[in-house]
N, C-alpha and C positions, 0 to 999 in steps of 0.2 A: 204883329211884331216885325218891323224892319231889320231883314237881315244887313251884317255887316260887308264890307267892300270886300274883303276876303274871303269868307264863306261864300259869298255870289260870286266871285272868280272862280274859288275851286268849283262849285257848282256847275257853271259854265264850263270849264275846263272838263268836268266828270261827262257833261253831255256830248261834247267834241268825241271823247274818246270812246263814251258807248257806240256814237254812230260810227267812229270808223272801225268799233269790234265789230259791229253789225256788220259792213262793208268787209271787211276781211274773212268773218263766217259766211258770208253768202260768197266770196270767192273761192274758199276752200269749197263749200257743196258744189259749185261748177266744176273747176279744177276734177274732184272726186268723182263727177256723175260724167266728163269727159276721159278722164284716165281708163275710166274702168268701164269703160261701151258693153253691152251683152251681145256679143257675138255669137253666130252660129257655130258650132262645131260639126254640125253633119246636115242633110239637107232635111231630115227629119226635124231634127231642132229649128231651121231655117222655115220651116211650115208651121211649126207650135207657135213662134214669134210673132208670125203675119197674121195667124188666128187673133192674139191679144190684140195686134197693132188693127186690125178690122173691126173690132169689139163684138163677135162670132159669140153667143149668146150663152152655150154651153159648149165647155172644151174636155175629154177627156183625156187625159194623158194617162196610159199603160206601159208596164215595163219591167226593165231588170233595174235593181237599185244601182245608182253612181250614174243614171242617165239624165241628170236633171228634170227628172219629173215637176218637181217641186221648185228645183232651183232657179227656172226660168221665170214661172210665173214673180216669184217675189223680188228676184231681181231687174225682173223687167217694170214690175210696179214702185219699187225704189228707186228706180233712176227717174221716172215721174216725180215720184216728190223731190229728188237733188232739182229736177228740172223746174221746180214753182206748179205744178199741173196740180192744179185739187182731186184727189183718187180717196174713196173710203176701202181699206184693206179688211177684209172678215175673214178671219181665220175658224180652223173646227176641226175634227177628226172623230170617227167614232167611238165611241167607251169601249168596244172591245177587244179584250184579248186574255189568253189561256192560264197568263200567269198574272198581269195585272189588270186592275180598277180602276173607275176613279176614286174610288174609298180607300184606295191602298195610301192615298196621296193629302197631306193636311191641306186645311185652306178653304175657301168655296172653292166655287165651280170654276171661277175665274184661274184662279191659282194652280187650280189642277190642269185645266187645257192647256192652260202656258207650258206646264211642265214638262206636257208629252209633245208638244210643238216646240222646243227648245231648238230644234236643228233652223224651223222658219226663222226664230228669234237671233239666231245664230247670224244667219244671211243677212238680216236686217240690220243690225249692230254693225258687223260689217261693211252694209256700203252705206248706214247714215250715222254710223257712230252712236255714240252710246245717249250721249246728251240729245241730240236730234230723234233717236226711238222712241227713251220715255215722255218725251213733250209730243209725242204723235202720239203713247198713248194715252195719253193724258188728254190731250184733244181728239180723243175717239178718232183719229184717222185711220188708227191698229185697233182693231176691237176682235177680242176671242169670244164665239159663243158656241155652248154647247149645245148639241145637234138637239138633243132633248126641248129646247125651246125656239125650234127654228118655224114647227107647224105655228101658225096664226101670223107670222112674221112678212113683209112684202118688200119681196128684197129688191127693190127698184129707186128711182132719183128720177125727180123731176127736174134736175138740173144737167142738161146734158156736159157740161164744163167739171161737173163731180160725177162721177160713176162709179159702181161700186165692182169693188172683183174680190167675192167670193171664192175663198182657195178651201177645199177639202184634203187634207193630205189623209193617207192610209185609206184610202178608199172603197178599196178594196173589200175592207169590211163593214159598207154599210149593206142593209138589209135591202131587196125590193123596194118594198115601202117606205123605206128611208130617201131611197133614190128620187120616187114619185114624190114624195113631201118634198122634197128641193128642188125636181123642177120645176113643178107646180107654184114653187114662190118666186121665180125669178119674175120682174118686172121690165120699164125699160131702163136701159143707162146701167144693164147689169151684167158681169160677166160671172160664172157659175164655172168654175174647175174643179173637176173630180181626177184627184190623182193617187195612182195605186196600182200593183202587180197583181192583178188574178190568180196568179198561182202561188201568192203567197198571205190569204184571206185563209182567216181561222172560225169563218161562219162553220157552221156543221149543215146551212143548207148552200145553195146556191147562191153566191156571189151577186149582190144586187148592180153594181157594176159590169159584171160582164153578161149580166141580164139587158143592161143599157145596149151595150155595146153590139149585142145579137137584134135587139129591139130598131137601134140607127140603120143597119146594115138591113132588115127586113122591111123596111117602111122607105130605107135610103130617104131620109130626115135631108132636107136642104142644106145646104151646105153653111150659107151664111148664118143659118143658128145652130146647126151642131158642126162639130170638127174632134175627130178622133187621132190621135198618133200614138202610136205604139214603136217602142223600143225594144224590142224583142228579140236583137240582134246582140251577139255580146260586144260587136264592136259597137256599139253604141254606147255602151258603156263607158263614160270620159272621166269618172272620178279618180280611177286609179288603175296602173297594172295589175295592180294586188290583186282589186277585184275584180278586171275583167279573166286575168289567169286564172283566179279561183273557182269565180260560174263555168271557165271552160273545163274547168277540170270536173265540176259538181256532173255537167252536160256528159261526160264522159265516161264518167261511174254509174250515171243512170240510164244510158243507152244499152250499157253493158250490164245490169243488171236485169234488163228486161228481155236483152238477148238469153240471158239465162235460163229465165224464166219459160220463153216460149222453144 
């Protein structure tokens, strides 16, 4: 059926205009991914950076919360995608803790990890907006999987132009053998982040992270595939006064109760 002179005009007309929507959304993601640079704040953060920007195989970030543990790696991978860079994002965190599950939470599995990674989702939304998040994840560029299916998994690319980065938050609470099951899967073209506060893991045995991190330091693991930073300073602490006045004050009460003590 031959369309009429009209209806092909507006047609015409409707294409003109998608392309230059398209033209003005790809400037606004420039514009947004130049505005808003991931800069260091201390020279600790300026060494976490250079680990993602080298592709350092496994990174572990420790610390006090509000130090960007987590904030760097997603935001550093989000300005990849404002920038056109093909990156696969896998998100995870461990199922445990004292008060919740992931049974406490409706939905599959999918639905639950989101739930308790809402702060990643947070950052994400934030520097690519909300329309650009769910169309990454809709195109599997954001994929959340739970740690429970990670054994059999080979977390590598054989496309060095896509690489994948692997962010663990709460890390703190995975098991030994958690730990070993995730190194054990990285392949090449993969960055592996385990990020978490040691001292604040609700395992009741030992910390499979800070089993790593005794484990790096005893064997001094190469540099270009592991890389450790620890935030364990309260000025490292950048999210707020709030909190870094509060750990000082926490650091204060617990010095002085153990002076009690002895």
């Amino acid at each position: 059926m031959q369309q009429s002179p009209q209806k092909e005009k507006r047609y015409k007309g409707q294409g003109r205009d998608a392309s230059k929507g398209k033209e003005k959304f790809q400037q606004q993601r420039i514009i947004r991914a130049s505005s808003q640079p991931l800069l260091p704040m201390n020279e600790k953060q300026k060494g976490y950076i250079r680990a993602l920007e080298e592709g350092v195989s496994v990174i572990v970030a420790t610390g006090y919360a509000g130090s960007s543990k987590t904030f760097i790696p997603t935001k550093w991978v989000c300005n990849k995608f404002l920038n056109d860079n093909l990156y696969k994002f896998v998100l995870s965190r461990p199922a445990i803790s004292n008060s919740k599950s992931l049974g406490f939470f409706t939905g599959d599995h999918i639905e639950k990890i989101s739930i308790w990674l809402t702060p990643v989702l947070s950052t994400i939304k934030e520097t690519l907006g909300k329309e650009e998040t769910d169309l990454a994840i809709k195109r599997e560029d954001i994929t959340f999987i739970p740690l429970e299916v990670v054994k059999g998994l080979s977390l590598s690319s054989n496309d060095p132009n896509r690489p994948i980065v692997f962010l663990v938050d709460e890390a703190e609470d995975l098991t030994k053998d958690e730990v070993i099951k995730l190194i054990t899967r990285v392949g090449k073209n993969c960055i592996l982040i385990l990020a978490g506060d040691v001292l604040q893991s609700e395992l009741k045995e030992k910390s499979g992270l800070k089993w790593l991190i005794d484990f790096m330091q005893k064997h001094k693991l190469p540099s270009e595939n592991f890389f450790h930073v620890d935030f364990n300073h309260v000025n490292d602490i950048v999210r707020s006064d709030v909190v870094k006045n509060f750990i000082t004050c926490l650091q204060r009460d617990e010095k002085q109760e153990k002076k009690e003590l002895n």
